[in-house]
C-alpha positions as CSV (number, residue, x, y, z in Angstrom):
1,X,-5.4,7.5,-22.3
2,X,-3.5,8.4,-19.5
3,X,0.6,9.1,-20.3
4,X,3.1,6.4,-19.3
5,X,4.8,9.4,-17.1
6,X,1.8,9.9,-15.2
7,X,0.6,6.4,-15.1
8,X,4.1,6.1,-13.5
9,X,3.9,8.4,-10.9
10,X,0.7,7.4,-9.6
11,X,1.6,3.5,-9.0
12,X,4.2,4.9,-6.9
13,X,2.1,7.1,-5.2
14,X,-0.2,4.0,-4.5
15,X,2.9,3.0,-1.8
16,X,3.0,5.2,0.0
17,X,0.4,4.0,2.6
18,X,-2.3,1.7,3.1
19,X,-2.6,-1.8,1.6
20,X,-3.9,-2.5,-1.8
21,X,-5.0,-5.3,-4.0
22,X,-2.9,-5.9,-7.4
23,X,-4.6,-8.4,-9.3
24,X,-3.3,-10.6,-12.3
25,X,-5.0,-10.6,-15.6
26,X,-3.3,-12.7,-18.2
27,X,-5.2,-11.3,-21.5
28,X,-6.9,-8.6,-22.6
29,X,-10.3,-9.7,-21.6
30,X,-9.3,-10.1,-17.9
31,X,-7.5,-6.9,-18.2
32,X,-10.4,-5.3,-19.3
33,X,-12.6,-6.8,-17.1
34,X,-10.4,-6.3,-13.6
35,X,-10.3,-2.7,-14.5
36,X,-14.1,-2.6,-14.6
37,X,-14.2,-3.8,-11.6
38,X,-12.6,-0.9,-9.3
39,X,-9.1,-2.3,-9.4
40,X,-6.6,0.5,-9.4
41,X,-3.9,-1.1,-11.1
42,X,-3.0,-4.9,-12.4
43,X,-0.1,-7.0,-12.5
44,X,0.7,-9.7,-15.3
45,X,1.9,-13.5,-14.3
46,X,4.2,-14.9,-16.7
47,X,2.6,-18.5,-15.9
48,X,-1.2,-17.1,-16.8
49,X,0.2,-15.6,-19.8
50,X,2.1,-18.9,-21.3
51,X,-0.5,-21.5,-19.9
52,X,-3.0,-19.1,-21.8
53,X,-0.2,-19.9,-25.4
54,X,-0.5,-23.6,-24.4
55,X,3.0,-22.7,-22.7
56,X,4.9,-23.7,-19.5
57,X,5.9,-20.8,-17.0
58,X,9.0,-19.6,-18.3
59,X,8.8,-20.7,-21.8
60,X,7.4,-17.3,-23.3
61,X,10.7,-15.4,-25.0
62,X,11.6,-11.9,-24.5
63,X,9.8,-10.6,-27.8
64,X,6.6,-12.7,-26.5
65,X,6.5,-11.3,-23.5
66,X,7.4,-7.5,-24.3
67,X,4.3,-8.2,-27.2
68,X,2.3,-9.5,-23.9
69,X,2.9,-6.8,-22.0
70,X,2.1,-3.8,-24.6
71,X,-0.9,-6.0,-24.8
72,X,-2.0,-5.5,-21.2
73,X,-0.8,-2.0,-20.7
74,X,-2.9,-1.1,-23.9
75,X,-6.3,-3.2,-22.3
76,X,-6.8,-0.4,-19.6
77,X,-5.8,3.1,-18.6
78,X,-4.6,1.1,-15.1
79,X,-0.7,1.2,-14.2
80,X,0.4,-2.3,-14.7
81,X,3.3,-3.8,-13.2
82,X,5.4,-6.8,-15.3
83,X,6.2,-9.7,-14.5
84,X,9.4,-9.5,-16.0
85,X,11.1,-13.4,-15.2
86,X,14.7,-12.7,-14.4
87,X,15.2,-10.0,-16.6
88,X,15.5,-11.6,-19.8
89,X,19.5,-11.3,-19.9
90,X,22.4,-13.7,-19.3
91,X,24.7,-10.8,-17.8
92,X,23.9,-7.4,-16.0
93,X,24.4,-5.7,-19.6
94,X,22.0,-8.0,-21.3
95,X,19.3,-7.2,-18.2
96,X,19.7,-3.2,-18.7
97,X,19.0,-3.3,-22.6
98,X,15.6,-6.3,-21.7
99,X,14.4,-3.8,-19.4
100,X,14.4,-0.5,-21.6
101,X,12.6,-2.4,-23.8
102,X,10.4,-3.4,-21.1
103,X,9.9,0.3,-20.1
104,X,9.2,0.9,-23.5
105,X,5.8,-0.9,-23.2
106,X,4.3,1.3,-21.0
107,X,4.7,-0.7,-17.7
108,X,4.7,1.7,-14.2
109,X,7.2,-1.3,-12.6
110,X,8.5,-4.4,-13.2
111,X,9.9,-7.6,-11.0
112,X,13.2,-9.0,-11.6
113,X,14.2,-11.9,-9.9
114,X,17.2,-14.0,-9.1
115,X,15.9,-17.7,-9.8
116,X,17.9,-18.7,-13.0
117,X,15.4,-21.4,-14.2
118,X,18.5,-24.0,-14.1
119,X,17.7,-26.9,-11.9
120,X,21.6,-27.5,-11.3
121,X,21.8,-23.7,-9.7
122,X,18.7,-22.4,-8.9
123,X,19.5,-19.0,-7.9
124,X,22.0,-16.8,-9.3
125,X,24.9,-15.7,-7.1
126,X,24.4,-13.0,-4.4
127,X,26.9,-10.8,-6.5
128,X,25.1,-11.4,-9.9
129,X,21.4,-11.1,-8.7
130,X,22.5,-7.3,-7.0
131,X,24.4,-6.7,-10.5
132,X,21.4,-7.6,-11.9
133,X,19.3,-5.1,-9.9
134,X,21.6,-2.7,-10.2
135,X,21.3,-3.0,-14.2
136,X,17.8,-3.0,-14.6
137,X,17.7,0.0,-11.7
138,X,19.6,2.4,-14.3
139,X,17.0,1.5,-17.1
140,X,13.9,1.6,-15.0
141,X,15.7,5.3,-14.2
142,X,16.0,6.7,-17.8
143,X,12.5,6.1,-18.2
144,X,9.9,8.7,-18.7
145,X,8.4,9.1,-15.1
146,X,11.1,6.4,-13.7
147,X,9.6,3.0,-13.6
148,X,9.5,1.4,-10.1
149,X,11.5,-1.5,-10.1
150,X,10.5,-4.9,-7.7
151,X,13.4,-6.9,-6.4
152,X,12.2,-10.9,-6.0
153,X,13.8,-13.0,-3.4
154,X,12.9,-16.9,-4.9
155,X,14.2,-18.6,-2.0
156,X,10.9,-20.4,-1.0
157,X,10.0,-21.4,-4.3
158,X,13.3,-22.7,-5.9
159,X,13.5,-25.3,-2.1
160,X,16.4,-23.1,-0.7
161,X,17.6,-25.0,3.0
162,X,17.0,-22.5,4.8
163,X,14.5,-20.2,3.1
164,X,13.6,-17.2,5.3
165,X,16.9,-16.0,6.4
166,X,18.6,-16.5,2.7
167,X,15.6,-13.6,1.2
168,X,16.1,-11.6,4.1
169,X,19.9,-11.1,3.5
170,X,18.7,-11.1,-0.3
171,X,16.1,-8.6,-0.2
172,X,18.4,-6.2,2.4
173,X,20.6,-6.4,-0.7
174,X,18.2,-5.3,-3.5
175,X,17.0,-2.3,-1.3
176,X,20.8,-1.1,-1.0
177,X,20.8,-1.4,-4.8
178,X,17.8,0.7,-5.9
179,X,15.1,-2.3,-5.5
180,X,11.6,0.1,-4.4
181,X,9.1,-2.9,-3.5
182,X,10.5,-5.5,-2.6
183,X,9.4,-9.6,-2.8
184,X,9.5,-12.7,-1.3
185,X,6.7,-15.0,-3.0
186,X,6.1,-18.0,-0.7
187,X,6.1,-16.7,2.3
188,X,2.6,-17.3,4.0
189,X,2.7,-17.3,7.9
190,X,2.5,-14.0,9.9
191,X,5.8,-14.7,11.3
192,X,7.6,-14.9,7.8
193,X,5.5,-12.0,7.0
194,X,6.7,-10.1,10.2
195,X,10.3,-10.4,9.4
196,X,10.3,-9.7,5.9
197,X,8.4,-6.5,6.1
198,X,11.2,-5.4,8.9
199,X,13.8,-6.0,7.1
200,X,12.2,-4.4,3.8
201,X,10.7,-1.1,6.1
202,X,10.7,1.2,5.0
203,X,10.7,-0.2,2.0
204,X,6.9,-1.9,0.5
205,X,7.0,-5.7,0.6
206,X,4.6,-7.2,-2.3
207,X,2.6,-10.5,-1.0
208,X,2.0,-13.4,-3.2
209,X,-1.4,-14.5,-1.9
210,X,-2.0,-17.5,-4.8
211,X,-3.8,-20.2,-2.4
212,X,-5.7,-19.6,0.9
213,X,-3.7,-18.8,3.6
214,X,-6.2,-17.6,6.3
215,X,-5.2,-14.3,6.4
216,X,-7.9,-11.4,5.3
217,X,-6.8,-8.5,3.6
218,X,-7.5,-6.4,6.8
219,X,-4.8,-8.9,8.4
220,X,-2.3,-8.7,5.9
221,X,-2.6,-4.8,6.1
222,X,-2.2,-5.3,10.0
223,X,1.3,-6.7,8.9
224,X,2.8,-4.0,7.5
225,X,2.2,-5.2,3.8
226,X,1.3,-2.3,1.4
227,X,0.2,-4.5,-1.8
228,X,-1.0,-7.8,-2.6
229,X,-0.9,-9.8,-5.6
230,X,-2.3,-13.5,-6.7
231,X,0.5,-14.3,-9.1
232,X,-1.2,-16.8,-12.0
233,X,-3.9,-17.8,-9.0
234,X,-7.0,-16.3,-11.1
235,X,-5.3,-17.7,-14.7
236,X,-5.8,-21.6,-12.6
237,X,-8.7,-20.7,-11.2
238,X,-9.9,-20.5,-14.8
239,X,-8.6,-23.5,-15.8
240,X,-9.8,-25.2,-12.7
241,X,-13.6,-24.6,-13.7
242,X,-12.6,-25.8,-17.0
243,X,-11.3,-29.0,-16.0
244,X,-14.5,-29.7,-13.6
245,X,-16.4,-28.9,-16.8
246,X,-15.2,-31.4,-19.1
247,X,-14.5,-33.9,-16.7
248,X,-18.6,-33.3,-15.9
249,X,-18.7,-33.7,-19.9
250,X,-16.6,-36.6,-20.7
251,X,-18.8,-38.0,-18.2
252,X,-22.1,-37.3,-19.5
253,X,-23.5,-34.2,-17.3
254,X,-23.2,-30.9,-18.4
255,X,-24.7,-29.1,-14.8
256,X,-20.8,-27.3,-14.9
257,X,-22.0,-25.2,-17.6
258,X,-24.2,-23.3,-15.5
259,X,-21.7,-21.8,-13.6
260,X,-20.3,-20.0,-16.9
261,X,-20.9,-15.9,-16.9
262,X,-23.6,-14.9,-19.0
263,X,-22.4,-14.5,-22.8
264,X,-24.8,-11.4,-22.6
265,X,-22.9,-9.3,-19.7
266,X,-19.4,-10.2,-21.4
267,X,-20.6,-8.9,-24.4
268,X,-21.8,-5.4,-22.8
269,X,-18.1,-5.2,-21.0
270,X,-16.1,-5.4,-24.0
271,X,-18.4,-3.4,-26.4
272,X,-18.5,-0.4,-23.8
C-alpha cells in the first residue's frame, strides 16, 4: 500500500491544476468500487456514513467517525479526504488534539467547518471558527507528509441573511489562517461560483455538486474550480432506488429489482 506521506503529497499535487472529480463513498464497498472505477481519490460524507448506521448527519461520535475513516482509507490505495464535521472539539485546543487523531487514520486532508450544529447559533463566531482553523492547521502540520486542511464556509446551508458575502469574508479568513482548499457547499449559480473562486484564487475552491445544477464538469472547470465533490449525493441516490423498490413491493410489482447490479460482477470486484 502506498505510505500515508506519499498518499499525502500526491492529493496536493492533484491541485495544482486542472479540475478533478472527488467522489463520496460511505463504506467499504463503495470505496472499493469508486477506486475501481478510475477515480483518483475519494472523499467521505458524514451523512452517507450515519444514514448507512441508521444515523442522522451529525450523530456519529468522534471514535465512530475516526473508526469510519481508517475504514475508508484502508478500502483503497486512493488519498481520501474527511469529512471531519466541525472538528470534533468544543474549543481550538479540543480541535487540535480531534484532528491528530484524525491524521492518524491515514487521511491526505480533511474539512473543518464553522456550523456548530446548534439551531440557536448556527455558526460559530468569526474569531472562533479562524481559531478553530488555526488549531486544526498546526495538527494537520505535524503530520507525516502534512495533511491538507479544507476550510468550510456553511453560510448557505445553516439560512445565513445574506449568504454569499458572509463566506466570502469567511473563507478570505481561513486562507489567511493556513486553510489550502477552501469551501462553500451550497453555492450553485455561476455567479456565486465566480466570486468565490476570486476571492479563494489562488487558493482551490471545492464544489459541492449534490443535485443537478446544469453545469458540466467542463463548465465548472471553465469557472476556475479545481475539484468537485457530491457530498452524501451517491449515499441518497442509493437509498432513493431502495425506496422505489419497496414502495414497487409493498405494492405488489417487483419490475424495481431489475435495475439491481448483477450479484455476479459485485462478487468479481471485491474478490479481486
Amino acid at each position: 500500500m502506498t505510505g500515508v506521506a506519499e498518499r499525502r503529497e500526491a492529493f496536493r499535487a492533484m491541485h495544482e491544476a486542472g479540475c478533478f472529480l472527488l467522489p463520496n463513498p460511505w463504506d467499504v464497498g463503495t470505496a472499493k468500487y469508486l477506486a475501481s472505477q478510475g477515480f483518483a481519490a475519494l472523499a467521505t460524507t458524514s451523512s452517507g456514513a450515519a444514514w448507512s448506521r441508521g444515523l442522522a448527519d451529525g450523530a456519529m461520535d468522534l471514535d465512530a467517525v475516526l473508526a469510519h475513516l481508517s475504514e475508508i482509507v484502508g478500502a483503497t490505495d486512493l488519498p481520501v479526504n474527511a469529512d471531519f464535521g466541525h472538528g470534533y472539539g468544543s474549543d481550538a485546543e479540543g480541535v487540535m488534539a480531534a484532528v491528530a487523531r484524525c491524521c492518524d487514520t491515514g487521511v491526505a486532508a480533511l474539512s473543518v467547518e464553522d456550523a456548530t450544529g446548534d439551531p440557536a447559533r448556527p455558526l460559530f463566531t468569526l474569531e472562533d471558527a479562524v481559531a478553530r482553523i488555526r488549531a486544526a492547521r498546526a495538527a494537520c502540520d505535524a503530520a507525516p507528509g502534512r495533511a491538507m486542511l479544507v476550510g468550510r464556509a456553511e453560510c448557505f446551508l445553516v439560512g445565513h441573511p445574506d449568504p454569499l458575502a458572509e463566506s466570502l469574508r469567511r473563507i478570505a479568513a481561513y486562507a489567511e489562517a493556513g486553510a489550502e482548499v477552501l469551501y462553500v457547499p451550497g453555492i450553485a449559480t455561476p455567479e456565486q461560483i465566480e466570486a468565490v473562486v476570486r476571492t479563494a484564487s489562488p487558493l482551490p475552491v471545492n464544489l459541492l455538486v449534490s443535485r443537478p445544477v446544469g453545469l458540466t464538469m467542463e463548465a465548472i472547470a471553465a469557472l476556475g474550480i479545481r475539484r468537485v465533490s457530491v457530498g452524501g449525493a451517491l449515499a441518497g441516490v442509493a437509498w432513493g432506488a431502495v425506496g422505489r423498490a419497496v414502495a414497487a413491493m409493498k405494492a405488489g410489482r417487483f419490475d424495481e429489482l431489475g435495475t439491481r447490479m448483477p450479484g455476479g460482477e459485485l462478487d468479481r470486484l471485491f474478490a479481486g
